[in-house]
PyMOL Python script that loads the backbone (N, CA, C, O; Angstrom):
from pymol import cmd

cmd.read_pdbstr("""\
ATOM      1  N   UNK A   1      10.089  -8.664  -5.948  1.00  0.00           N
ATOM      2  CA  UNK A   1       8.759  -8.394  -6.464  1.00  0.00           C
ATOM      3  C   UNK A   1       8.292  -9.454  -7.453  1.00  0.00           C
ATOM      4  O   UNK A   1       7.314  -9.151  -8.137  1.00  0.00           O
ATOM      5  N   UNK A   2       9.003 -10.996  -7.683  1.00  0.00           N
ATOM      6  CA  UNK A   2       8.873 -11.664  -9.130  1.00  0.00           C
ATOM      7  C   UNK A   2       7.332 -12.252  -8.384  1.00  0.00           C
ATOM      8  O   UNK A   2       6.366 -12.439  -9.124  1.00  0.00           O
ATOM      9  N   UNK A   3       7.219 -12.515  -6.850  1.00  0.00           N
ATOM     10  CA  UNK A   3       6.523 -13.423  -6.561  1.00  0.00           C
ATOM     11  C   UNK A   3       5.369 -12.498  -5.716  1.00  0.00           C
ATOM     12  O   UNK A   3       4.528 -13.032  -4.994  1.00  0.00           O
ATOM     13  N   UNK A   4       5.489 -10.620  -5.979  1.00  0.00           N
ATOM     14  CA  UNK A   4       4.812  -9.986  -5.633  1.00  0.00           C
ATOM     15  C   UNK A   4       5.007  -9.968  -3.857  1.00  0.00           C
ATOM     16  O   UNK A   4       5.513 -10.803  -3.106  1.00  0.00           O
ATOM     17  N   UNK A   5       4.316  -8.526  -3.562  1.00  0.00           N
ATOM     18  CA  UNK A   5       4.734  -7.804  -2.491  1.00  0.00           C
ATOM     19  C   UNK A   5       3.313  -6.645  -2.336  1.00  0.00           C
ATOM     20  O   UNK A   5       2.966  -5.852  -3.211  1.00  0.00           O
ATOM     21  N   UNK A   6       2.444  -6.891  -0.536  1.00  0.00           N
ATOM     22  CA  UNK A   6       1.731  -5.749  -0.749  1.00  0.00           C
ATOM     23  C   UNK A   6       2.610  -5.435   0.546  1.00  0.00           C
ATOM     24  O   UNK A   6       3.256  -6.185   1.278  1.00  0.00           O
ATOM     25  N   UNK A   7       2.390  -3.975   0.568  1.00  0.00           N
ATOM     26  CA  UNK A   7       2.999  -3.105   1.464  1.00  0.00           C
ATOM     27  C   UNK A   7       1.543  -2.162   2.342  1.00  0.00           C
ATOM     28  O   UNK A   7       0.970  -1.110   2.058  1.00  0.00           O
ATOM     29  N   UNK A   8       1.377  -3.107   3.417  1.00  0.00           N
ATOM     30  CA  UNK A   8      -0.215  -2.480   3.666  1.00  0.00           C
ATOM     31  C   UNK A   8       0.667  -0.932   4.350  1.00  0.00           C
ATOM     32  O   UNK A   8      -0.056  -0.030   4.775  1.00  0.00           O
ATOM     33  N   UNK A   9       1.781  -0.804   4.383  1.00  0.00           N
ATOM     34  CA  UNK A   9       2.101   0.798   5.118  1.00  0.00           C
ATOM     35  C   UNK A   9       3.492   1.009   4.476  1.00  0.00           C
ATOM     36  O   UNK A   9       4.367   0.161   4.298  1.00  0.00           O
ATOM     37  N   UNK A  10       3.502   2.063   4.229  1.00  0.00           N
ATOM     38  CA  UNK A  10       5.215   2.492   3.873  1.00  0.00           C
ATOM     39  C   UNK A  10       4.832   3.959   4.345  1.00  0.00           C
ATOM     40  O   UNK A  10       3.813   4.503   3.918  1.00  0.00           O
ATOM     41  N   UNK A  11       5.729   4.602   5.282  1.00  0.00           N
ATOM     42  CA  UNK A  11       5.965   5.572   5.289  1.00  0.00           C
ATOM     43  C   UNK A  11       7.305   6.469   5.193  1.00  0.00           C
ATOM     44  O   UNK A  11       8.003   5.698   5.853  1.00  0.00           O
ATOM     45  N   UNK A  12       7.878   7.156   4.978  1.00  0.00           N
ATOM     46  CA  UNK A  12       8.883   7.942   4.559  1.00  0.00           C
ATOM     47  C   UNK A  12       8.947   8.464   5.627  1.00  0.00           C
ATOM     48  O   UNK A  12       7.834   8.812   6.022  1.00  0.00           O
ATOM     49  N   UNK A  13      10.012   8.761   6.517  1.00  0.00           N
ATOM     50  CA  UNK A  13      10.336   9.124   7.585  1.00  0.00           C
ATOM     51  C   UNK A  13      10.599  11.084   7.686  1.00  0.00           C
ATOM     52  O   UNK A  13      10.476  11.816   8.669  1.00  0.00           O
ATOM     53  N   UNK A  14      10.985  11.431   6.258  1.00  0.00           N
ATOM     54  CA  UNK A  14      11.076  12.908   6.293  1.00  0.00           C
ATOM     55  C   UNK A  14       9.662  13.494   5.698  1.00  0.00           C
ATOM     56  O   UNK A  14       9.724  14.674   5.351  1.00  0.00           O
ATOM     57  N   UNK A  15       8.468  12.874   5.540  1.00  0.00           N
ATOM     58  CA  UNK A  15       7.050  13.479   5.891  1.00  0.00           C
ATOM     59  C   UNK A  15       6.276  12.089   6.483  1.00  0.00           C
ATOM     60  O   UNK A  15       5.880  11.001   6.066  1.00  0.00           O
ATOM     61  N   UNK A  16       6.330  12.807   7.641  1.00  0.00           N
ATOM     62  CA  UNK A  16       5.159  11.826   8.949  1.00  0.00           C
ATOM     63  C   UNK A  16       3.517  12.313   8.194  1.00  0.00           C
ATOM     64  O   UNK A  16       2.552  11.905   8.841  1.00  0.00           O
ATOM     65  N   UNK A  17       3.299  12.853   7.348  1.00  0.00           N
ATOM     66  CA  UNK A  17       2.002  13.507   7.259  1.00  0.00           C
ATOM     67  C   UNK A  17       1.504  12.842   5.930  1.00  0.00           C
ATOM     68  O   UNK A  17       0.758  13.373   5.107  1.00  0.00           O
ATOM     69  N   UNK A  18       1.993  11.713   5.872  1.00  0.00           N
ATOM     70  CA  UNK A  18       1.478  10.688   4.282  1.00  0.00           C
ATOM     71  C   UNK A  18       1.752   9.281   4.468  1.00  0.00           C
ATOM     72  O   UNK A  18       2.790   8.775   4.895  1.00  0.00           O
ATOM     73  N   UNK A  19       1.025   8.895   4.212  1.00  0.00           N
ATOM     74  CA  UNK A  19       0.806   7.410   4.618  1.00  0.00           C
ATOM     75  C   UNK A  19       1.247   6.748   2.922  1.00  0.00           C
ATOM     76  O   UNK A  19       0.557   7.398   2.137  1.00  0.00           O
ATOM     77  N   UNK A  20       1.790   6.112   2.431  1.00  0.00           N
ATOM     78  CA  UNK A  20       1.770   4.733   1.385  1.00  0.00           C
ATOM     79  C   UNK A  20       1.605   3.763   1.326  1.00  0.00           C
ATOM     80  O   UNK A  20       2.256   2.888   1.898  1.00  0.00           O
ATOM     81  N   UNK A  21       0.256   3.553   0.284  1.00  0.00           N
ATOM     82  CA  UNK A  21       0.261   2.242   0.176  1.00  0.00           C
ATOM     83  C   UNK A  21       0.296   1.410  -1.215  1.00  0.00           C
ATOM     84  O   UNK A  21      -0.511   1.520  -2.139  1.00  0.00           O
ATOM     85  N   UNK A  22       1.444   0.536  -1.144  1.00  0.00           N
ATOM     86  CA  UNK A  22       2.102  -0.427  -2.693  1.00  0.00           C
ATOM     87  C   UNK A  22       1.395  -1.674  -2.762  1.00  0.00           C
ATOM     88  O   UNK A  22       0.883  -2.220  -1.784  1.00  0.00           O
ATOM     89  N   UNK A  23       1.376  -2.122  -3.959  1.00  0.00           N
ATOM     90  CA  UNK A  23       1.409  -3.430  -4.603  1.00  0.00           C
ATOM     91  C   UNK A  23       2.711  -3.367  -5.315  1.00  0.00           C
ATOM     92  O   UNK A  23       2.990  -2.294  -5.849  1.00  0.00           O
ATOM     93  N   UNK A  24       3.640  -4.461  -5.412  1.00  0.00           N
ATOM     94  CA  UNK A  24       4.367  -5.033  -6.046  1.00  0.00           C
ATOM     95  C   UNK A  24       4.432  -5.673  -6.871  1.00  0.00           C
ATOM     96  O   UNK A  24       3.962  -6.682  -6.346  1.00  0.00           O
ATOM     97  N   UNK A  25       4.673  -5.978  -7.938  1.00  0.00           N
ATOM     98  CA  UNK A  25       4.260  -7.184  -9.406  1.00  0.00           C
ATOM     99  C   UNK A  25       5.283  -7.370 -10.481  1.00  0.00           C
ATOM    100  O   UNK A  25       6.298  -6.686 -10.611  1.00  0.00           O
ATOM    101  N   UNK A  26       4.967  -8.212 -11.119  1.00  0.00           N
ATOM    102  CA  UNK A  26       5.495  -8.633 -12.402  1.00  0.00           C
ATOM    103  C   UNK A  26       6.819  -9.328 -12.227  1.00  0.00           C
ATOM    104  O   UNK A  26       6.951  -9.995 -11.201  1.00  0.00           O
ATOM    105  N   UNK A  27       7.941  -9.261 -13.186  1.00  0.00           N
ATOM    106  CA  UNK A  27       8.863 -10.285 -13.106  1.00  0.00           C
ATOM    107  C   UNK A  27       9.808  -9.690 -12.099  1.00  0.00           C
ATOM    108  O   UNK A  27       9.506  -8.852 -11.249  1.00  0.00           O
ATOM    109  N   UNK A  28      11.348 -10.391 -12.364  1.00  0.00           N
ATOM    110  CA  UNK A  28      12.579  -9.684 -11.649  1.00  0.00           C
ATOM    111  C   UNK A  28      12.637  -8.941 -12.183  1.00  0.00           C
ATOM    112  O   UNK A  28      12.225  -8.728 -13.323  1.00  0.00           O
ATOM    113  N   UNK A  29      13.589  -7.884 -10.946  1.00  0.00           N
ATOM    114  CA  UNK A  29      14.725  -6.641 -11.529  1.00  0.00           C
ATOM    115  C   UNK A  29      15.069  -6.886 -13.040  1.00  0.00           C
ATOM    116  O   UNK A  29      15.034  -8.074 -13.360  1.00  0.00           O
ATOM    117  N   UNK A  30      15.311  -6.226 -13.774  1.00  0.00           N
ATOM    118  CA  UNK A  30      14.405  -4.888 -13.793  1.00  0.00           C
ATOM    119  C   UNK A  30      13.019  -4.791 -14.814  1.00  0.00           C
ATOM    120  O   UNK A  30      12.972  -3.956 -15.717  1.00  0.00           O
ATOM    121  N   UNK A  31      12.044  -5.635 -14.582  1.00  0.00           N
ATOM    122  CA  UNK A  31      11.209  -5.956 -15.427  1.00  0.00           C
ATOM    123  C   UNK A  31       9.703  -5.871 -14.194  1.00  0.00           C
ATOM    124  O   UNK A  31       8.496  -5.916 -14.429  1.00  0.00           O
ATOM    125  N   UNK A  32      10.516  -5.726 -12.792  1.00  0.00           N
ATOM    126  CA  UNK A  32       9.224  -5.354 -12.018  1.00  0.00           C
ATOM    127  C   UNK A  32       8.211  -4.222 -11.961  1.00  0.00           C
ATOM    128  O   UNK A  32       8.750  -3.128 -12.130  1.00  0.00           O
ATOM    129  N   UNK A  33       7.036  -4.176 -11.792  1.00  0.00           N
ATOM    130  CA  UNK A  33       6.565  -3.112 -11.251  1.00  0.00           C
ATOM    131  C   UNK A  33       5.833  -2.610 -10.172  1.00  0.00           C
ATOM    132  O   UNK A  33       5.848  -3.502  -9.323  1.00  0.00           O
ATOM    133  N   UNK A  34       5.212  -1.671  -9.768  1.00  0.00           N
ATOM    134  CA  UNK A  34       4.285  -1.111  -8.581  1.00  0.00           C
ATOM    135  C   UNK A  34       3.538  -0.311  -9.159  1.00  0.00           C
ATOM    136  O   UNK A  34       3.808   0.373 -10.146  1.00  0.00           O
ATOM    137  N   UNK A  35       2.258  -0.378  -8.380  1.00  0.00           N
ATOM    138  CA  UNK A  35       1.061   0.329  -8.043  1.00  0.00           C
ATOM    139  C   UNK A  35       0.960   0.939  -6.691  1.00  0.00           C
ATOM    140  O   UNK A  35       0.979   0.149  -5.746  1.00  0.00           O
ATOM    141  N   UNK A  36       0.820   2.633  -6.350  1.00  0.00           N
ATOM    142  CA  UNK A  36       0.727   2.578  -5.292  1.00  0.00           C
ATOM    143  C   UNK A  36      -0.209   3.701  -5.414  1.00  0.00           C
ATOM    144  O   UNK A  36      -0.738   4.139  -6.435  1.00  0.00           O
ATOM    145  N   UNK A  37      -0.338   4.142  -4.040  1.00  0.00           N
ATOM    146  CA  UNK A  37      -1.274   5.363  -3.805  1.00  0.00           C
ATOM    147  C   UNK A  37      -1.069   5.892  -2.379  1.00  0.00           C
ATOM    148  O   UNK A  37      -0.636   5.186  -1.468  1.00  0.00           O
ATOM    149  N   UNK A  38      -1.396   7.137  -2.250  1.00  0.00           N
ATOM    150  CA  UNK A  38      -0.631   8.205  -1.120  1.00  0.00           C
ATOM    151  C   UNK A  38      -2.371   8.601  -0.758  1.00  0.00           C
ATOM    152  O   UNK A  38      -3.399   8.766  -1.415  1.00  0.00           O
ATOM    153  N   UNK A  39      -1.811   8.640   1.222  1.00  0.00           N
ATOM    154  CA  UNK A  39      -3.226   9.387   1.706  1.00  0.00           C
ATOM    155  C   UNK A  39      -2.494  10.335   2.797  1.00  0.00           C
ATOM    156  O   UNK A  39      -1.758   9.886   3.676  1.00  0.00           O
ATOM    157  N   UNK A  40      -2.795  11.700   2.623  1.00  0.00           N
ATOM    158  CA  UNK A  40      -2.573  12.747   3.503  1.00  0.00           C
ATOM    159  C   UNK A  40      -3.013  12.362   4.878  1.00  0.00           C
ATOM    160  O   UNK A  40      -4.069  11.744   5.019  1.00  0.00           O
ATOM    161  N   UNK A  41      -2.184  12.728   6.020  1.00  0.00           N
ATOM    162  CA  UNK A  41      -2.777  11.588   7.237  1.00  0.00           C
ATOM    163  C   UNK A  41      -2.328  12.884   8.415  1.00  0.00           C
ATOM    164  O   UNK A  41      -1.809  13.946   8.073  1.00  0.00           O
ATOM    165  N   UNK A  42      -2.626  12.550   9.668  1.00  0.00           N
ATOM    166  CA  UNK A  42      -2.598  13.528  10.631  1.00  0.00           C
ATOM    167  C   UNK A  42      -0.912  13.156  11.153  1.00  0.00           C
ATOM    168  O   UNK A  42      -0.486  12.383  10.295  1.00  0.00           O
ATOM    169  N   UNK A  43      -0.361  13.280  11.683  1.00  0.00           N
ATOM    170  CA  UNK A  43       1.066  13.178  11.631  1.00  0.00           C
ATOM    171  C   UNK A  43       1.185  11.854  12.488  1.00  0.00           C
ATOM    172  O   UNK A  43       0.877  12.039  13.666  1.00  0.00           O
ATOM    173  N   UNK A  44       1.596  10.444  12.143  1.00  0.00           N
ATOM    174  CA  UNK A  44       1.741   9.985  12.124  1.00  0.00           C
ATOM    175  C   UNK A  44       2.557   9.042  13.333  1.00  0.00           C
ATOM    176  O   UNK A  44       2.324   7.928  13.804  1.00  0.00           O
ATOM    177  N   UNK A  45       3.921  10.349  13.650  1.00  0.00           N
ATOM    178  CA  UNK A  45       4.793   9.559  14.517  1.00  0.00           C
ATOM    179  C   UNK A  45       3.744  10.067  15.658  1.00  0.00           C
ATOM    180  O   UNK A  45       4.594  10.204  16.538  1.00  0.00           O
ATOM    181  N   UNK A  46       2.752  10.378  16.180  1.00  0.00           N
ATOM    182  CA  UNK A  46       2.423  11.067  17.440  1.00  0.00           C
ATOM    183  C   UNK A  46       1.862  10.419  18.184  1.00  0.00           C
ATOM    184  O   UNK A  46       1.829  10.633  19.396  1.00  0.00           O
ATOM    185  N   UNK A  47       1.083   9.117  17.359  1.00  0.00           N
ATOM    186  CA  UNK A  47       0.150   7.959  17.547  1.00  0.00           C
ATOM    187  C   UNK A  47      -0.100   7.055  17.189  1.00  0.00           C
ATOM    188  O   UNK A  47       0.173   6.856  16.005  1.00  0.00           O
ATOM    189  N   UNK A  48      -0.549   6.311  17.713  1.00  0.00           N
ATOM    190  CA  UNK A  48      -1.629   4.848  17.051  1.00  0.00           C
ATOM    191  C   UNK A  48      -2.355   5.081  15.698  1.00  0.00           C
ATOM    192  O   UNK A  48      -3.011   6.066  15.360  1.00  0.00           O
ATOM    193  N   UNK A  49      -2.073   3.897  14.974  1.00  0.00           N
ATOM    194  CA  UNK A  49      -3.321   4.177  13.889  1.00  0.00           C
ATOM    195  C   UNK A  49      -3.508   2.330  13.728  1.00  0.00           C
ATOM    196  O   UNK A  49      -2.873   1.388  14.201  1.00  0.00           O
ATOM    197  N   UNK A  50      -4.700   2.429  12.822  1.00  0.00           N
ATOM    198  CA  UNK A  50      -4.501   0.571  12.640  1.00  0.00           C
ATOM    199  C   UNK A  50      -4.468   0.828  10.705  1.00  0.00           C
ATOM    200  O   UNK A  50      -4.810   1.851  10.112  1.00  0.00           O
ATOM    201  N   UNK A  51      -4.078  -0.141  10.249  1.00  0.00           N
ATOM    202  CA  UNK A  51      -4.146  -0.610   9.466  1.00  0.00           C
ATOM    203  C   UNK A  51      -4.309  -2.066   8.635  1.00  0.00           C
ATOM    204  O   UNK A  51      -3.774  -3.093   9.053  1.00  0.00           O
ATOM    205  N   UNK A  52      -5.164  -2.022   7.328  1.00  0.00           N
ATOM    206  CA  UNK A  52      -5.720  -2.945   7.238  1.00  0.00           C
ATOM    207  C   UNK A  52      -6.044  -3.605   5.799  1.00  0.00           C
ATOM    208  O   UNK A  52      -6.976  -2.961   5.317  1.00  0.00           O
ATOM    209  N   UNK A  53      -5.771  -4.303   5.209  1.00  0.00           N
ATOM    210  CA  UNK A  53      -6.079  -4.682   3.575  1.00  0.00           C
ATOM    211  C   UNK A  53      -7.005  -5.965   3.771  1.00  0.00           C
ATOM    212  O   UNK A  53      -6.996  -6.849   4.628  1.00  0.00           O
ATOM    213  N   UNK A  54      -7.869  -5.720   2.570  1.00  0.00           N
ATOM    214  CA  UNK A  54      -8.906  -7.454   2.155  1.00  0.00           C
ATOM    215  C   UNK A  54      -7.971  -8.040   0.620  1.00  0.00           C
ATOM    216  O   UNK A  54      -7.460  -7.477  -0.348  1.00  0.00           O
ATOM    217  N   UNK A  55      -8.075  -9.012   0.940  1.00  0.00           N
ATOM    218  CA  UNK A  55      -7.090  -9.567  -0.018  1.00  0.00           C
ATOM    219  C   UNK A  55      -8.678 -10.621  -0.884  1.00  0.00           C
ATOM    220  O   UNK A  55      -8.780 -11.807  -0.568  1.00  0.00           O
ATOM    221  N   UNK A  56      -9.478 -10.149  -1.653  1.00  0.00           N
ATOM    222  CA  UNK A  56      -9.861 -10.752  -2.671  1.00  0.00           C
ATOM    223  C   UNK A  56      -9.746 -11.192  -3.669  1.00  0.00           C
ATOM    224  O   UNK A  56      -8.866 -10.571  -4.265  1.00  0.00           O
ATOM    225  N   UNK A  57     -10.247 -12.144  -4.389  1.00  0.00           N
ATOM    226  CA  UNK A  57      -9.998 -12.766  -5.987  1.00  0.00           C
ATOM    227  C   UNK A  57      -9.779 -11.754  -6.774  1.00  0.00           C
ATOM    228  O   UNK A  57     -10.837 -11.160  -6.982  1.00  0.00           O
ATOM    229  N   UNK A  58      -8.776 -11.225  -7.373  1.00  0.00           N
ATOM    230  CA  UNK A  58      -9.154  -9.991  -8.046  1.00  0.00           C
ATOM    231  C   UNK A  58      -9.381  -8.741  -7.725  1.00  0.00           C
ATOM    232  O   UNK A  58      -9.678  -7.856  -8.527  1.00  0.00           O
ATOM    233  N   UNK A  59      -9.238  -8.605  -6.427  1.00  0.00           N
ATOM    234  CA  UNK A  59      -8.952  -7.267  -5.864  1.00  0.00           C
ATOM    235  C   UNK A  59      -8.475  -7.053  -4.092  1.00  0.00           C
ATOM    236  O   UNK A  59      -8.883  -7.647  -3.094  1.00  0.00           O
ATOM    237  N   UNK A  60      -7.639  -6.147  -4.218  1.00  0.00           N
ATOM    238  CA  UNK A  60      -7.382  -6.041  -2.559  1.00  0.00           C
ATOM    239  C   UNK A  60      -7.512  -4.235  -2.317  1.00  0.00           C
ATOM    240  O   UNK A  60      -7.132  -3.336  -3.067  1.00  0.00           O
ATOM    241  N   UNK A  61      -8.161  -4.160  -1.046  1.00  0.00           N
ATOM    242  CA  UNK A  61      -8.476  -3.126  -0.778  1.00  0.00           C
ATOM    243  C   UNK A  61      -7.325  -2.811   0.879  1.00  0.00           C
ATOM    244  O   UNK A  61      -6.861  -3.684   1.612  1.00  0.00           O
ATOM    245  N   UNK A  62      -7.186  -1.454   0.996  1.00  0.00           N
ATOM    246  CA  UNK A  62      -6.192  -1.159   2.127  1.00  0.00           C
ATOM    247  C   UNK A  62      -7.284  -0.124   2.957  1.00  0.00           C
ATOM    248  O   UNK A  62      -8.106   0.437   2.233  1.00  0.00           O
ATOM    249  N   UNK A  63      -7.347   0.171   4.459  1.00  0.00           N
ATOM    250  CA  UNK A  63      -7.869   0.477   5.159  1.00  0.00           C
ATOM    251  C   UNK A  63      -6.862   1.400   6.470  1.00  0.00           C
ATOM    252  O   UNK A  63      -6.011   1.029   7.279  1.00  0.00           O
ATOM    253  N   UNK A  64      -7.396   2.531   6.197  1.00  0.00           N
ATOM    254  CA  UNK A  64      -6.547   3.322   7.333  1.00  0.00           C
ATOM    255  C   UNK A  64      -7.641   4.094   8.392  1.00  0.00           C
ATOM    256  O   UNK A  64      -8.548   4.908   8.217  1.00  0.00           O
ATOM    257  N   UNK A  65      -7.138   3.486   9.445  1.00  0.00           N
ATOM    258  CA  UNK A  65      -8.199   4.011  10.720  1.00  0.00           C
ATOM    259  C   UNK A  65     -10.056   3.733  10.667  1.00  0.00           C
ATOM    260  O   UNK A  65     -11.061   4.282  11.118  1.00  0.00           O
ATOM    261  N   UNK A  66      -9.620   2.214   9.593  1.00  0.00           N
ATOM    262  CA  UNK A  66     -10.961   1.969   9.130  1.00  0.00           C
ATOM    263  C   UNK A  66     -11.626   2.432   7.950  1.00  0.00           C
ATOM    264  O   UNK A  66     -12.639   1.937   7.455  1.00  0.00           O
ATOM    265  N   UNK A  67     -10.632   3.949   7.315  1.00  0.00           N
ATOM    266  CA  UNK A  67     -11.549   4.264   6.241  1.00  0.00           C
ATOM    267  C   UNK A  67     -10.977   3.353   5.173  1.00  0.00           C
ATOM    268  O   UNK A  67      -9.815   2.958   5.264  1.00  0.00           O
ATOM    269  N   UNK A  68     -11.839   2.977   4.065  1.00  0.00           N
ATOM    270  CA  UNK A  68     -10.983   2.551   2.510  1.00  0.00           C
ATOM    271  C   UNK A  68      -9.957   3.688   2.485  1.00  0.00           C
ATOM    272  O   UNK A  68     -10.053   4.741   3.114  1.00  0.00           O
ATOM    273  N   UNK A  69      -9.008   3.340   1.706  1.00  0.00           N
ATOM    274  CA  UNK A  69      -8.252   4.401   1.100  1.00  0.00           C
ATOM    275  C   UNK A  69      -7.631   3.939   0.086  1.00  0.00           C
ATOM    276  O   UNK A  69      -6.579   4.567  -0.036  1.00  0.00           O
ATOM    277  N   UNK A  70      -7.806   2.762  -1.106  1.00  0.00           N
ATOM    278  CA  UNK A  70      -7.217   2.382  -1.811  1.00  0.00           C
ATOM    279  C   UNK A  70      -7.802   1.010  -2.131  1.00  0.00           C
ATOM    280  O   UNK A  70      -8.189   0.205  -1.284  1.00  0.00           O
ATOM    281  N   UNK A  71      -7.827   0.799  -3.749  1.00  0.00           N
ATOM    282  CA  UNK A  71      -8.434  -0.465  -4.346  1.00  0.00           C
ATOM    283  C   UNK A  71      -7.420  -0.387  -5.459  1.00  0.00           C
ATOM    284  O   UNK A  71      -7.157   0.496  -6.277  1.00  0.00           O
ATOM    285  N   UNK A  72      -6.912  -1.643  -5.221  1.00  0.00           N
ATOM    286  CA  UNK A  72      -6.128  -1.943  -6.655  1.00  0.00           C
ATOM    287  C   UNK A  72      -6.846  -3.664  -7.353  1.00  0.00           C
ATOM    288  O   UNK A  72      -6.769  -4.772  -6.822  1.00  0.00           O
ATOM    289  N   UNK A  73      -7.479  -3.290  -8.636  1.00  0.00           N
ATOM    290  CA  UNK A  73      -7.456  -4.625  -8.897  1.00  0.00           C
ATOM    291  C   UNK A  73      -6.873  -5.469 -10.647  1.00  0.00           C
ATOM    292  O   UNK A  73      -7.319  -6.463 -11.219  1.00  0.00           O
ATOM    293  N   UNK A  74      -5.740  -4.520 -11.027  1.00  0.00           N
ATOM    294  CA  UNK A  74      -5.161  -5.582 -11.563  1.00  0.00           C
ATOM    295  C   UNK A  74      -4.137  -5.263 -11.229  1.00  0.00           C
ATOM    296  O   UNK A  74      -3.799  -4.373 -10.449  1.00  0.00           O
ATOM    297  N   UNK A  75      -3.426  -6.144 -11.939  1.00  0.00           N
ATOM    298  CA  UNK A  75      -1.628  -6.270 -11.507  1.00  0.00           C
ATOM    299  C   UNK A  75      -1.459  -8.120 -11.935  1.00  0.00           C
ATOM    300  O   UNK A  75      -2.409  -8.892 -11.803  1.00  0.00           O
ATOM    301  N   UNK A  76      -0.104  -8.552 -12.436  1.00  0.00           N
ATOM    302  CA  UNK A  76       0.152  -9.627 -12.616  1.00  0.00           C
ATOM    303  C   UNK A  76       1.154 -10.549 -12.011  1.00  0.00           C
ATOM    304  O   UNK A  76       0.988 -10.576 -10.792  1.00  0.00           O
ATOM    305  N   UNK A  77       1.808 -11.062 -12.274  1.00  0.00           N
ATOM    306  CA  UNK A  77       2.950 -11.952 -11.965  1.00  0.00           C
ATOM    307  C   UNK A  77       3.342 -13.271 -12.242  1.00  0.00           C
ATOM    308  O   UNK A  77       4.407 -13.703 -11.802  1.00  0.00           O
TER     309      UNK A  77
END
""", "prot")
cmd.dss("prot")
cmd.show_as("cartoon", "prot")
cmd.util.cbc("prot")
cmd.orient("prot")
């Protein structure tokens, strides 16, 4: 995470019904941190979905099935 990490999907395999999405930041172990945010989702393993982030000056946004679902805009490194 020293040189940062986005995670446009993380999901947890023992609930298909939540989608995650991280930013990664700051220095090494153990001085790193994360930003993330959780979206309740239709179950996951059953289908297709797309996913999608804008990576702007100062802000990146994540996109599930097209909707926004997440704006993070600070964080360092």
């Amino acid at each position: 995470a020293a040189s940062g990490e986005i995670d446009i999907l993380e999901m947890r395999g023992e609930n298909p019904f939540e989608a995650v999405f991280s930013l990664h930041y700051g220095g090494s172990f153990p001085d790193n941190l994360y930003s993330s945010g959780t979206r309740a989702t239709p179950d996951l393993s059953l289908d297709f979905h797309t996913y999608a982030i804008e990576w702007e000056e100062g802000r990146i946004n994540w996109y599930f099935d097209g909707f926004l679902v997440q704006t993070r805009n600070s964080w360092f490194t």
